[in-house]
RODOGU-381895 format. One record per residue (C-alpha): residue number from 1; residue in one letter; z, y, x. Coordinates in Angstrom, 3 decimals. Each point is the difference from the previous one (the first is absolute). Layout:
BEGIN
k,r,Z,Y,X
NUM,A,Z,Y,X
...
% end
This chain:
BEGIN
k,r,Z,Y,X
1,X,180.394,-163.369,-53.132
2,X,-1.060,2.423,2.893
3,X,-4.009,0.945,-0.588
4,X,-2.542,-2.609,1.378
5,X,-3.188,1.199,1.443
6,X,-3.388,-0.739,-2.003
7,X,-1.512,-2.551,2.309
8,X,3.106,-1.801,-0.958
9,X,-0.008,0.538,-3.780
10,X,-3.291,-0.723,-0.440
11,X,0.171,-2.794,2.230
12,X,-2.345,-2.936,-1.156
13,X,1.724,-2.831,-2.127
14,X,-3.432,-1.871,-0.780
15,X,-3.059,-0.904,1.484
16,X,-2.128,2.012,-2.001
17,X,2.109,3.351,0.136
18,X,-1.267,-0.230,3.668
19,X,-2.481,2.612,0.829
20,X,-3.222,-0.478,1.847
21,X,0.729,-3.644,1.021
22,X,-2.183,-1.929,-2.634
23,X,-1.057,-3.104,2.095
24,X,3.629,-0.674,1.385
25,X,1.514,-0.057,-3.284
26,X,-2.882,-2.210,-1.565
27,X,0.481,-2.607,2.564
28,X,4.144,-0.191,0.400
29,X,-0.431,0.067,-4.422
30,X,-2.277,-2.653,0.362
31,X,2.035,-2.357,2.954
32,X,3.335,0.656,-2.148
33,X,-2.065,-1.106,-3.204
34,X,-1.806,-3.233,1.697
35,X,3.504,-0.831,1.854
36,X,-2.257,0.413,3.627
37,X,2.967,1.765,1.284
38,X,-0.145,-0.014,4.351
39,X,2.921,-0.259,2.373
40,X,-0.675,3.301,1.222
41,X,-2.164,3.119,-0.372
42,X,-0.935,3.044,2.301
43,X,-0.092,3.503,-1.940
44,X,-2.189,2.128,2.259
45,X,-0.679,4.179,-0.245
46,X,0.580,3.134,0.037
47,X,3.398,1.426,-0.991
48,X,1.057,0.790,-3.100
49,X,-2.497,-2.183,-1.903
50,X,1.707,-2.563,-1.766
51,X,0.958,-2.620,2.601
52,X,3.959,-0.266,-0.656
53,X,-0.551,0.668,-3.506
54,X,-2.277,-2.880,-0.661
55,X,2.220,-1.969,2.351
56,X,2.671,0.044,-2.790
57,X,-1.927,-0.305,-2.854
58,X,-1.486,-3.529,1.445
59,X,3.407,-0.746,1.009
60,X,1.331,0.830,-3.804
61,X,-3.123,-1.819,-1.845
62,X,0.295,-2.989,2.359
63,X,3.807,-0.687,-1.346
64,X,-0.469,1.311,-3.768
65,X,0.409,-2.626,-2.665
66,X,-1.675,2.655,-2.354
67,X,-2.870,1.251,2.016
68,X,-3.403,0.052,-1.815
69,X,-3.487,0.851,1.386
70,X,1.705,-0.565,3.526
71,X,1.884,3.314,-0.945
72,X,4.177,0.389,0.392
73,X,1.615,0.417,-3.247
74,X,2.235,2.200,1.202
75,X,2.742,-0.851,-2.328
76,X,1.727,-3.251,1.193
77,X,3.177,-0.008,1.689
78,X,-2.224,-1.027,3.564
79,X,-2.476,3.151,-0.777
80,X,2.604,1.909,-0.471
81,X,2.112,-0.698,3.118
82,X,-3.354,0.041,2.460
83,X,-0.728,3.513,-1.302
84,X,3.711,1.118,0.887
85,X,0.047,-1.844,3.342
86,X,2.463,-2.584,-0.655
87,X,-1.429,-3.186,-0.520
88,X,1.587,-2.316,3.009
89,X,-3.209,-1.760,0.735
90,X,-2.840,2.879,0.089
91,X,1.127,1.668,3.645
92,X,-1.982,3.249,1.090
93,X,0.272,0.283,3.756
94,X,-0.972,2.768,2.135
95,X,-1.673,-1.083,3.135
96,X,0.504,3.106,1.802
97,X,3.705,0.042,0.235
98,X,0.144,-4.300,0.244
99,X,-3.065,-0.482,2.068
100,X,2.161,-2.178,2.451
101,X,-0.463,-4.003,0.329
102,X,4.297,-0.669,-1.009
103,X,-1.410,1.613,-3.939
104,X,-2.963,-1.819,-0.194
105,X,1.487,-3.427,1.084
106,X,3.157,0.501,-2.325
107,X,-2.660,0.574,-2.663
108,X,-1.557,-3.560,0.972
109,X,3.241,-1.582,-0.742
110,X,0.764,1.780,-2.707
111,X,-3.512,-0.977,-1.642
112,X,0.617,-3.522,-0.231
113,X,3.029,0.333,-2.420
114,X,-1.656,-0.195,-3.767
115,X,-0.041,2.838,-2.399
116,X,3.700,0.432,-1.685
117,X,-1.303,2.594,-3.010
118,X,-3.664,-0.079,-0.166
119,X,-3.264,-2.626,-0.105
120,X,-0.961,1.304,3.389
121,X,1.903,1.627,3.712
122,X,-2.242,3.294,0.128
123,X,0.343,1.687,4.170
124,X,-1.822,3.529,-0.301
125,X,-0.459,0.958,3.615
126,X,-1.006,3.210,0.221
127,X,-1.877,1.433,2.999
128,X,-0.141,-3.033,1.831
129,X,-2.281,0.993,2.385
130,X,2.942,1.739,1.543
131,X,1.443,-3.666,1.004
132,X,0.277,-0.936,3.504
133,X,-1.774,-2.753,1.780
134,X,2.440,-2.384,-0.232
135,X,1.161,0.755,-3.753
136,X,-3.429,-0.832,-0.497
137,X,0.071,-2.718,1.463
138,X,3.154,-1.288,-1.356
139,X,-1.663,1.111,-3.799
140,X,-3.165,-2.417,0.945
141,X,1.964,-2.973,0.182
142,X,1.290,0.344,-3.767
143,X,-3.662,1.339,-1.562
144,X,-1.694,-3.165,1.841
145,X,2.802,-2.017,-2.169
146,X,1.091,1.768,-2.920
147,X,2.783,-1.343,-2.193
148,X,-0.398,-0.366,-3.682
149,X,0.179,2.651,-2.038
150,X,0.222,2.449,2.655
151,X,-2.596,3.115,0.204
152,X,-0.504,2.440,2.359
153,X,-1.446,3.345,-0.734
154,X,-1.002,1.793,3.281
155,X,-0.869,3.749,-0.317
156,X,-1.514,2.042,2.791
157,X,-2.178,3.559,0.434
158,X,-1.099,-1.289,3.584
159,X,-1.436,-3.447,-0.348
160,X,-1.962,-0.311,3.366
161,X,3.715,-0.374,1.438
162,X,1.151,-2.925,-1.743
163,X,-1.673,-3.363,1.996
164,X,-2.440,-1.679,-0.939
165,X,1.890,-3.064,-0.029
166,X,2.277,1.130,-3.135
167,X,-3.090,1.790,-1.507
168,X,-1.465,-3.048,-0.478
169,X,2.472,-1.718,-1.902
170,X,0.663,2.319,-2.624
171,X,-2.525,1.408,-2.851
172,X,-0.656,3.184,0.651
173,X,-0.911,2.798,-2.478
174,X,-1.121,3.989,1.496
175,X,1.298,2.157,-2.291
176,X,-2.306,3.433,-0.072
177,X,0.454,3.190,0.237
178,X,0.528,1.897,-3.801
179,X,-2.665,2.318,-1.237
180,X,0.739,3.396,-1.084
181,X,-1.126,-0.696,-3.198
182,X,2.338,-2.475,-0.378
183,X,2.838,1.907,1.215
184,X,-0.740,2.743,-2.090
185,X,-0.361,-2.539,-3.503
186,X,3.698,-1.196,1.361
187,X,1.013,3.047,0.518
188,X,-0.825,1.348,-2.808
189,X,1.044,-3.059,-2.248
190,X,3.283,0.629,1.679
191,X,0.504,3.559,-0.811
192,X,-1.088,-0.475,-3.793
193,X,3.207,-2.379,-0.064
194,X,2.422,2.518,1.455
195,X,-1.420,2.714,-2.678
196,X,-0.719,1.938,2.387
197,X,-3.032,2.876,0.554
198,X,-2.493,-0.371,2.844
199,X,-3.446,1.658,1.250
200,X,-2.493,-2.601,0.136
201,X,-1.106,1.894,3.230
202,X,3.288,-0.080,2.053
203,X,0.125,-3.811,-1.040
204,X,-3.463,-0.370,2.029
205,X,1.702,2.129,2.451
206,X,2.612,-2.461,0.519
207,X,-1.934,-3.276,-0.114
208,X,-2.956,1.393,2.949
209,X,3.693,0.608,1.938
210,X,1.070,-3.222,-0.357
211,X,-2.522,-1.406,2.140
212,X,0.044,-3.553,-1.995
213,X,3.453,-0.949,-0.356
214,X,1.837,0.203,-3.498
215,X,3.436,0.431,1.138
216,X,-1.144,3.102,2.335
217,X,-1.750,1.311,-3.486
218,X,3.510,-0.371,-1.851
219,X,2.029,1.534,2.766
220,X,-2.226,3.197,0.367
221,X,-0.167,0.445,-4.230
222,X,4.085,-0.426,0.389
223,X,0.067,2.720,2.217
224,X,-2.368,2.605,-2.465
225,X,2.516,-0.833,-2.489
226,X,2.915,1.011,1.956
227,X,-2.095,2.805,1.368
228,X,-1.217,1.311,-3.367
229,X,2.858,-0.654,-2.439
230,X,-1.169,-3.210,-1.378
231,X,-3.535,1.056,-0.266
232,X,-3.152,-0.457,1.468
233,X,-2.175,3.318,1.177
234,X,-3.534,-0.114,2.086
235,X,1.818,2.647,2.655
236,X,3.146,-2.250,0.120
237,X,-1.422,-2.816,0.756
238,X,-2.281,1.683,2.700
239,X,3.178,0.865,1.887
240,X,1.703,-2.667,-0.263
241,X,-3.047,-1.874,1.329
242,X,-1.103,2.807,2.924
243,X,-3.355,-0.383,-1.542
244,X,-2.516,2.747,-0.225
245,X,-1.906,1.143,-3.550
246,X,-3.463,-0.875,-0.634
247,X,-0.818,3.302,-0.627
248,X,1.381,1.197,3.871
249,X,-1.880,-3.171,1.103
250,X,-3.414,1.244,-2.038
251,X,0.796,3.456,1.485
252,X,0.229,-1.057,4.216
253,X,-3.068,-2.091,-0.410
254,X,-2.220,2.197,-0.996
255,X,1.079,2.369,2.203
256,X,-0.336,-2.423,2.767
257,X,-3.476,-1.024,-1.347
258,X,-1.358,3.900,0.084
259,X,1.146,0.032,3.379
260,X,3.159,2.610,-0.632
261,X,2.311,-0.687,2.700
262,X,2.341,3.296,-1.054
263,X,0.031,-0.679,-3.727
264,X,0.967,-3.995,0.844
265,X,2.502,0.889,2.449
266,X,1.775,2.138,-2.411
267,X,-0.573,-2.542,-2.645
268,X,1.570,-2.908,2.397
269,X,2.985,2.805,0.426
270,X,0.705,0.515,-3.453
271,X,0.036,-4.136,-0.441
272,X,2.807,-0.036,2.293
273,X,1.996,3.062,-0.395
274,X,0.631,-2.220,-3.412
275,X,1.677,-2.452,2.306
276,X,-2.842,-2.185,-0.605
277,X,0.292,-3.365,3.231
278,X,-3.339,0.590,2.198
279,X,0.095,-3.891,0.079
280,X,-0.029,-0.136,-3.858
281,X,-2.539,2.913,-0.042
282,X,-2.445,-2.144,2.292
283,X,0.708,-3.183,-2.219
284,X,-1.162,2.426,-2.926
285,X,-2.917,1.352,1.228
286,X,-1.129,-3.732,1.234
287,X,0.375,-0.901,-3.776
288,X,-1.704,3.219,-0.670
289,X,-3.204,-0.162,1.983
290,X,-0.335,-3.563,-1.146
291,X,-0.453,0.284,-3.909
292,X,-2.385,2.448,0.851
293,X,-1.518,-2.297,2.011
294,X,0.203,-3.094,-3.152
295,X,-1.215,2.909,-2.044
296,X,-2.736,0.546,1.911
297,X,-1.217,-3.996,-0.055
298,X,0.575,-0.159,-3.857
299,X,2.146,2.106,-2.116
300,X,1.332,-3.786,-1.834
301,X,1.704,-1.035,3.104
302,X,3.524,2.651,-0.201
303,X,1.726,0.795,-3.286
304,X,0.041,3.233,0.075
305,X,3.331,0.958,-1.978
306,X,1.733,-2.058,2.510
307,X,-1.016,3.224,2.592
308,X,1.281,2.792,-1.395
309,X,-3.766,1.347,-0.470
310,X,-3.124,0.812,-2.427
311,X,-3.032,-1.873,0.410
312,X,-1.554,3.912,0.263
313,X,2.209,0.001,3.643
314,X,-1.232,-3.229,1.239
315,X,-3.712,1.427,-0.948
316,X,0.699,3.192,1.759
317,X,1.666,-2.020,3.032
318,X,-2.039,-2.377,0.521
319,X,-3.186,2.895,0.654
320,X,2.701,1.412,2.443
321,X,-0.839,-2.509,2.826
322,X,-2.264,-3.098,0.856
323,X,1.013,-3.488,0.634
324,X,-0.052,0.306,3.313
325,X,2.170,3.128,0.469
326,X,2.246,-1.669,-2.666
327,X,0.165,-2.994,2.595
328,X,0.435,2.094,3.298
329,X,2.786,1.926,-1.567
330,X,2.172,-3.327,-1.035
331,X,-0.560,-0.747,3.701
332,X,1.684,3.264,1.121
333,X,2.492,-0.411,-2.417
334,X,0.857,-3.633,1.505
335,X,0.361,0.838,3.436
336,X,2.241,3.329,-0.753
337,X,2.046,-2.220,-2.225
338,X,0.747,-2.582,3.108
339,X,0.283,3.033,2.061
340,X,2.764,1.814,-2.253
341,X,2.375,-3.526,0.136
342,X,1.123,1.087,3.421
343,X,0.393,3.732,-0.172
344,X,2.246,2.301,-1.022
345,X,-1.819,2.978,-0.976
346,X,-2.650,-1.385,-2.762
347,X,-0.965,3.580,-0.765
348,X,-1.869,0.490,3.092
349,X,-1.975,-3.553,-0.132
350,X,-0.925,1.726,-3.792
351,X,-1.153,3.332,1.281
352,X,-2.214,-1.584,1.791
353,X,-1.198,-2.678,-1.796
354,X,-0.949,2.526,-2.644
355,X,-2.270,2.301,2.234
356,X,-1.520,-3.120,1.404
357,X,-0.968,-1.030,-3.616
358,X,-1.367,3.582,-1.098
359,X,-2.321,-0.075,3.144
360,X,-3.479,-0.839,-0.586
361,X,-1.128,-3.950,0.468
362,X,-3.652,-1.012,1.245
363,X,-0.065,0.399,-3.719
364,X,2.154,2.465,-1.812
365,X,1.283,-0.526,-3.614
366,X,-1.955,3.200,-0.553
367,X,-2.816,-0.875,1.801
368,X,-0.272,-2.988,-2.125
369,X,0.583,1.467,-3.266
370,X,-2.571,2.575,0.972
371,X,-2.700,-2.897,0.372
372,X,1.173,-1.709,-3.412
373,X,-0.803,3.646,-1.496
374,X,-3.298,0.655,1.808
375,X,-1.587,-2.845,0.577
376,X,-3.377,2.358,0.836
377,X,1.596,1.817,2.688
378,X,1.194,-3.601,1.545
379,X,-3.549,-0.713,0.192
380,X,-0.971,3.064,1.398
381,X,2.215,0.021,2.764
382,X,-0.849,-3.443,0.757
383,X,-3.396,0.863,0.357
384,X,0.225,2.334,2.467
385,X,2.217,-2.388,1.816
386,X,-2.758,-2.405,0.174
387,X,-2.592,2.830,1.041
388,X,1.939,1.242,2.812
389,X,0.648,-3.837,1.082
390,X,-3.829,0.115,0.293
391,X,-0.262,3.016,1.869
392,X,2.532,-1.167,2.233
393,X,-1.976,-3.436,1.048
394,X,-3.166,2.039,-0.038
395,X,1.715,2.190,2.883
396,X,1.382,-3.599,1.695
397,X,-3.387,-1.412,0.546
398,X,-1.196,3.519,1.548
399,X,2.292,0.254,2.303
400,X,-0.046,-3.469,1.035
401,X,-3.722,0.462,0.823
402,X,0.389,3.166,1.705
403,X,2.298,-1.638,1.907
404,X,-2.086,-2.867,0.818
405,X,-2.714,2.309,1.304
406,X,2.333,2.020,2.310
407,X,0.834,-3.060,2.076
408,X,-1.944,0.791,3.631
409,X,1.054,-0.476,3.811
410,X,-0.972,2.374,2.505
411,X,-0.616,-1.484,3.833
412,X,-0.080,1.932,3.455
413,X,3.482,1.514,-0.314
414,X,1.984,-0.404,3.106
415,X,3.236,-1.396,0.419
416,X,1.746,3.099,0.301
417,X,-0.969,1.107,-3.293
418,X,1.016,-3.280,-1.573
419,X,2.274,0.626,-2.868
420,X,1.702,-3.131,-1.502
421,X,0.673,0.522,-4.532
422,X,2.267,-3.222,0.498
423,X,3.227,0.865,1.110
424,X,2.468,-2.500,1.503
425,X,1.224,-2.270,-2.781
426,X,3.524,0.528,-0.977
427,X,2.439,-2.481,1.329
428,X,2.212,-1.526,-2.918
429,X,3.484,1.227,0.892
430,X,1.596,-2.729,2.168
431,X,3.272,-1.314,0.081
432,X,2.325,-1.469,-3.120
433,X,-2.236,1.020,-2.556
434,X,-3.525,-0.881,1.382
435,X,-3.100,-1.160,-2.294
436,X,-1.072,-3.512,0.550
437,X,-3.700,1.198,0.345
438,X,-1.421,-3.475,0.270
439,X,1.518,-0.454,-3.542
440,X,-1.237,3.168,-1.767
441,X,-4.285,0.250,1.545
442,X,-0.584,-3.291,-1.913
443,X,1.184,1.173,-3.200
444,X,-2.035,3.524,0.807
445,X,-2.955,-1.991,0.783
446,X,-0.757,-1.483,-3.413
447,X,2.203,2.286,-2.184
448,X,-1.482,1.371,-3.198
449,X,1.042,2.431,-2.663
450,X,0.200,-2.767,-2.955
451,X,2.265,-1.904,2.366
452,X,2.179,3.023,0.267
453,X,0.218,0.410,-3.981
454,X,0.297,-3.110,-0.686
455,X,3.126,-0.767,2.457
456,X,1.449,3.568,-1.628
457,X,-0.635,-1.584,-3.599
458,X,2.194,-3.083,0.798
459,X,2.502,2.039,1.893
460,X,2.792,0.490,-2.280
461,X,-0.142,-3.617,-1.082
462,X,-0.282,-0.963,3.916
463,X,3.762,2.088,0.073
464,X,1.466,-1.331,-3.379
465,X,-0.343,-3.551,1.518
466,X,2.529,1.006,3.392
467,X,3.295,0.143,0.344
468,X,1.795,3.207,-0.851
469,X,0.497,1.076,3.985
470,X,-3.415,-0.865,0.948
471,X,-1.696,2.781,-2.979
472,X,2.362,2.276,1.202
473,X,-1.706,-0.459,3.866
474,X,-3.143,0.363,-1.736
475,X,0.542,2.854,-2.384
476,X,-0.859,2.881,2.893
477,X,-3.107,-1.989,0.698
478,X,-3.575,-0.737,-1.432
479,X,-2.885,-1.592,0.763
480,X,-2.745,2.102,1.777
481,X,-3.084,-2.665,0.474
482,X,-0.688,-3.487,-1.086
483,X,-2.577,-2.612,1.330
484,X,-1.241,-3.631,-2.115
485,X,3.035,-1.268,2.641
486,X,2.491,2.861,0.746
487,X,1.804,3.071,-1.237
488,X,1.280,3.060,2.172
489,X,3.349,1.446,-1.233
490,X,0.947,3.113,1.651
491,X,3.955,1.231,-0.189
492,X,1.346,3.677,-0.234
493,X,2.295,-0.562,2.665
494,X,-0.180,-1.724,3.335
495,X,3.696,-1.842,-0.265
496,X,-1.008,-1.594,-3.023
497,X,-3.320,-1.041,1.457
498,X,1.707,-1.564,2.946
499,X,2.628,-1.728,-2.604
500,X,-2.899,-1.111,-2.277
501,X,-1.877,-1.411,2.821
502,X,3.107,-1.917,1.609
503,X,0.374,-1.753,-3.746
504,X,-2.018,-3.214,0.011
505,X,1.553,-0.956,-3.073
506,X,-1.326,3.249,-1.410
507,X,-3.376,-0.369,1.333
508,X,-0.374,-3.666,-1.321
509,X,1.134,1.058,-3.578
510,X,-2.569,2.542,-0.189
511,X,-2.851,-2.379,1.115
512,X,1.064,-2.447,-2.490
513,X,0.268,2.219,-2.585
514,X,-3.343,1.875,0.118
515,X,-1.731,-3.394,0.347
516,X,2.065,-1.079,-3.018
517,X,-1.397,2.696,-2.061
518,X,-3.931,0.563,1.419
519,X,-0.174,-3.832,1.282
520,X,-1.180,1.222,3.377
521,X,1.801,-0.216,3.322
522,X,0.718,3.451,1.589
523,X,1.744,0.434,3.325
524,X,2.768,3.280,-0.741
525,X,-0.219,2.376,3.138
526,X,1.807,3.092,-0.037
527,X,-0.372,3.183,1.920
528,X,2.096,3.877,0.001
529,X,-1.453,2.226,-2.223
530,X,0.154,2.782,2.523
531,X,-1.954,-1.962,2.033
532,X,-2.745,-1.387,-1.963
533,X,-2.092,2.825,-0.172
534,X,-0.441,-0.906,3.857
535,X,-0.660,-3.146,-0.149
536,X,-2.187,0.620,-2.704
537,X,-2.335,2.358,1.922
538,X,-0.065,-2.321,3.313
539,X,-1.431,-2.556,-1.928
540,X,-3.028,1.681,-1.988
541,X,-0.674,1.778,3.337
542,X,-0.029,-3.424,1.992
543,X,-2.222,-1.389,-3.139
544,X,-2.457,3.037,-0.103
545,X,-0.548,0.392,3.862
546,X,-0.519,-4.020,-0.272
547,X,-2.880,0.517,-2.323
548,X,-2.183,1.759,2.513
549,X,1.669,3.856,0.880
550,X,-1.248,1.122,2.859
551,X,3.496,-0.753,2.034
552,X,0.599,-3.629,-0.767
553,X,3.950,-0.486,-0.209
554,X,1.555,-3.522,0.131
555,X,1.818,-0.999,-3.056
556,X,3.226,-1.581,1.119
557,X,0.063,-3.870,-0.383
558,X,1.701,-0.126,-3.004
559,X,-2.680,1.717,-2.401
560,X,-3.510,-2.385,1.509
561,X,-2.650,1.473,-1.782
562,X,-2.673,-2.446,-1.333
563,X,-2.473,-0.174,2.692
564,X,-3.324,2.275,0.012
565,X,-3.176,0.941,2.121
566,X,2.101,3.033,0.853
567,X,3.254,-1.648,0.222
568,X,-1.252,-3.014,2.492
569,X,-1.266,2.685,2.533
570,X,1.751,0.824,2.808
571,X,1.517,3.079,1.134
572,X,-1.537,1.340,2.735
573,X,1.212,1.993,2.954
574,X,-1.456,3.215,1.080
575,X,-1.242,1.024,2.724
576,X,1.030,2.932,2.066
577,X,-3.271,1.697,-0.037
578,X,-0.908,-0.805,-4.084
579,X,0.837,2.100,-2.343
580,X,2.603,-0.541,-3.242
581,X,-1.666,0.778,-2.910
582,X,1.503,3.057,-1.721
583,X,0.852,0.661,-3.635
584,X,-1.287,2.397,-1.805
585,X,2.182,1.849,-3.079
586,X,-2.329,-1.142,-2.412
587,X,0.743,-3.660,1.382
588,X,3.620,0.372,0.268
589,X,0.370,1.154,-3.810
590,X,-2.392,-3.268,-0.850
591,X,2.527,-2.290,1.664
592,X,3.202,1.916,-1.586
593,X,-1.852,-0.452,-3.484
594,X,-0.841,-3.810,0.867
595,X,3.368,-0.104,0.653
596,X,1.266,1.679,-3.127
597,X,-2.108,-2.205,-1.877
598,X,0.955,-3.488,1.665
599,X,3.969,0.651,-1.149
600,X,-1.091,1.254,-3.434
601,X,-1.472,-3.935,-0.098
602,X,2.425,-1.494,1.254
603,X,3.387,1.986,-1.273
604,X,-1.625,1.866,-3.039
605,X,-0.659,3.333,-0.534
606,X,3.449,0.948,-1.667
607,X,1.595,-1.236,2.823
608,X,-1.994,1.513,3.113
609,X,0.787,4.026,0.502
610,X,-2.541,2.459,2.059
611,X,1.236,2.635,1.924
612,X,-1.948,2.743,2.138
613,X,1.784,0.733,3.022
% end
């Protein structure tokens, strides 16, 4: 006979040579044993984990006249012919070549004829949530009446596709993914059969590659024994695999961590001028970064021989970098890994990624060792941090008295001399994309700074709950003020703005959202970002001249300030002959620093930027 792959050979024969699936096993054993045997059953998970395999061992212990424990005995004449495939009344059908309603319905008819060989008709539908509508609609008819001694064994790797309505008339059982460990103990049990010499660590290799399925784990050792003449070598099975050694791994990171961008580049090159996938290298490095991670929670939580390492490494790696540099790197290493599905030159995405991981965080790997080491000099510096914090506050109040004492208005200048500090307000560029002032001076009249950080806290789980077009309006946009009852959103680009606004639908998902998560209602306004700044200034003039300047400006009728003894007065004419009261410099620089000082309140100081023209 021609060779037979491994996955086949060692294909399962009981229920307890099945690896990884304990609880499945115990309960079919135990249904077979009790005689609690159901019309039909739903075998859900991943692939290569067992589903077809325990399929036919139910399917062989259910008709055995010999079976003990609820185990096949493999040695009748029915065993025997189930194993080979010829037994008339166990039929394996493939759902994804005979998904049609004509197979399912001659399979109806067929099911009502009794058993001709065996105790019980077995119908081992694989991938059945390939079926169509109506073949599943045809198969509901006969699972809502079952014959005697029929049983149908369902097995799928997608069960959210398979309706409800047939879910809930079968038993189903989720079969899991296999650990490495037990891959490897297979693996290796295998390999001591065959006589055949292994390296523990390519076998560890091979199962981390496998990504939880058993028959994968089979069909990549098959390969390092083809590859390697019928052994199995650490460097084999790294090529058959595409993975990348620990040791080139240990090597990158630490570069990356002592922020050498040349040395990791020409690390990264030297991983794939080996041929090595830059998907699989990501994958790795993932895997990587998190056992350092475990290791750095408890050193119990990984088994360390299944890495490839020492425990001296993980010690030395996991001084290398803090959790949180540990955490923003996995995020980098996410989004290049979505990034690199849809491009054809990885190499570039990995360049880059690389120099973007060597440059220095708000806090550094380095930086952070360096404060494990010194604690002292942590202190120290944080010391003087808090002194010149003091100094700083000191120099605040000053000022703000000087300032207070500079404020004076001169009388008995004549008209002619009159110079006016207010200029003309800025006009909000009419036409398509015009700001709806009377919706933005409410939001400016009671917006804080904890508003604002609070509606950026709750901003990426305000997105996560939209629809996939409506983040990708928002994702050139951010919120620039927030009020107890309203948020300002400014976009980077005027068409978008215009779109955004037009979108109702958008608007009224964002509301509900942010009142979902802060419980308050918040009208959404949005505004240009290149014309913000504008806006922005018109209103904390309009609100300072309100408050008593020596000019009194009216505050369009959208932003009503809260009335006042200086608000409630009225403006008054003047008279040809009277003279406007001129401003002095030291009185214009007061009002610029009011000014100054009113958007620091209400934007925050990282926000607001001072230029002398």
């Amino acid at each position: 006979m021609s060779y037979q792959a491994l996955y086949r050979v060692w294909r399962p024969q009981r229920f307890d040579d099945m690896v990884g699936q304990q609880v499945v096993t115990r309960t079919l054993k135990n249904a077979i044993i009790t005689h609690q045997i159901s019309h039909a059953y739903l075998f859900a998970g991943p692939r290569g984990t067992g589903k077809t395999s325990a399929a036919k061992i139910f399917a062989k212990a259910v008709n055995c006249h010999h079976s003990e424990d609820g185990e096949p005995c493999n040695k009748c004449e029915t065993c025997k012919a189930i194993t080979k495939g010829q037994l008339n009344d166990v039929i394996e059908i493939d759902a994804a070549s005979n998904n049609g309603v004509e197979e399912i319905r001659d399979i109806r008819d067929k099911a009502k004829y009794a058993p001709t060989q065996a105790d019980y008709k077995v119908y081992i539908i694989d991938e059945v949530h390939m079926l169509s509508t109506g073949a599943f609609n045809a198969l509901l008819k006969t699972l809502e009446e079952p014959p005697a001694n029929v049983i149908f064994i369902l097995a799928t790797t997608e069960p959210h596709k398979i309706p409800l309505t047939i879910i809930s008339r079968v038993q189903r059982f989720d079969f899991r993914r296999i650990s490495a460990t037990d891959s490897f103990e297979r693996m290796k049990y295998i390999l001591d059969q065959k006589k055949v010499e292994y390296d523990e660590k390519a076998l560890w290799v091979i199962a981390n590659a496998a990504e939880g399925g058993m028959r994968d784990a089979l069909s990549i050792l098959d390969q390092v024994l083809s590859f390697s003449d019928n052994q199995v070598k650490l460097d084999d099975a790294l090529l058959v695999t595409g993975s990348v050694t620990k040791q080139l791994l240990k090597k990158y990171f630490l570069e990356v961590c002592k922020n050498q961008s040349a040395a990791a580049l020409e690390t990264m090159k030297e991983i794939l001028g080996e041929g090595k996938d830059g998907q699989r290298f990501i994958e790795d490095l993932i895997s990587f970064i998190r056992d350092i991670l475990l290791y750095q929670e408890s050193p119990d939580l990984i088994k360390v021989e299944s890495t490839g390492l020492k425990d001296e490494d993980f010690a030395e790696l996991s001084k290398a970098a803090s959790s949180t540099t540990l955490y923003r790197m996995i995020d980098d290493l996410n989004n290049i890994q979505m990034e690199m599905r849809f491009t054809t030159h990885p190499d570039v995405y990995l360049e880059v990624l690389t120099v973007k991981l060597s440059q220095p965080s708000v806090e550094t790997p380095a930086a952070a060792s360096k404060q494990l080491e010194h604690p002292e000099n942590s202190a120290k510096e944080q010391a003087e941090v808090n002194s010149l914090q003091a100094q700083v506050k000191a120099l605040q109040q000053t000022v703000k008295e000087l300032t207070q004492k500079g404020i004076t208005v001169k009388q008995g200048t004549t008209p002619n001399t009159t110079t006016q500090r207010v200029k003309e307000k800025p006009r909000v560029k009419a036409g398509k994309n015009r700001v709806n002032l009377h919706q933005v001076y409410p939001v400016l009249g009671s917006a804080t700074r904890q508003d604002l950080d609070k509606i950026r806290d709750l901003w990426g789980d305000m997105l996560n709950m939209l629809s996939v077009p409506q983040r990708s309006l928002l994702h050139v946009s951010q919120p620039v003020a927030a009020s107890p009852d309203g948020i300002i959103v400014a976009f980077d680009y005027a068409f978008l703005f215009q779109q955004a606004t037009d979108d109702d639908a958008l608007i009224k998902a964002m509301e509900d959202g942010l009142q979902r998560l802060s419980g308050d209602e918040r009208k959404v306004v949005f505004v240009p970002k290149d014309q913000w700044p504008r806006i922005r200034k018109e209103y904390i003039q309009s609100h300072n001249l309100g408050k008593g300047a020596s000019q009194p400006k009216q505050v369009p009728n959208a932003a009503q300030q809260p009335e006042s003894e200086n608000a409630a007065a009225p403006v008054q004419e003047e008279a040809p002959n009277e003279q406007a009261p001129e401003q002095t410099p030291q009185e214009e620089t007061s009002d610029q620093k009011d000014l100054v000082k009113t958007a620091q309140e209400l934007f925050g100081s990282d926000i607001v930027k001072v230029e002398n023209n």
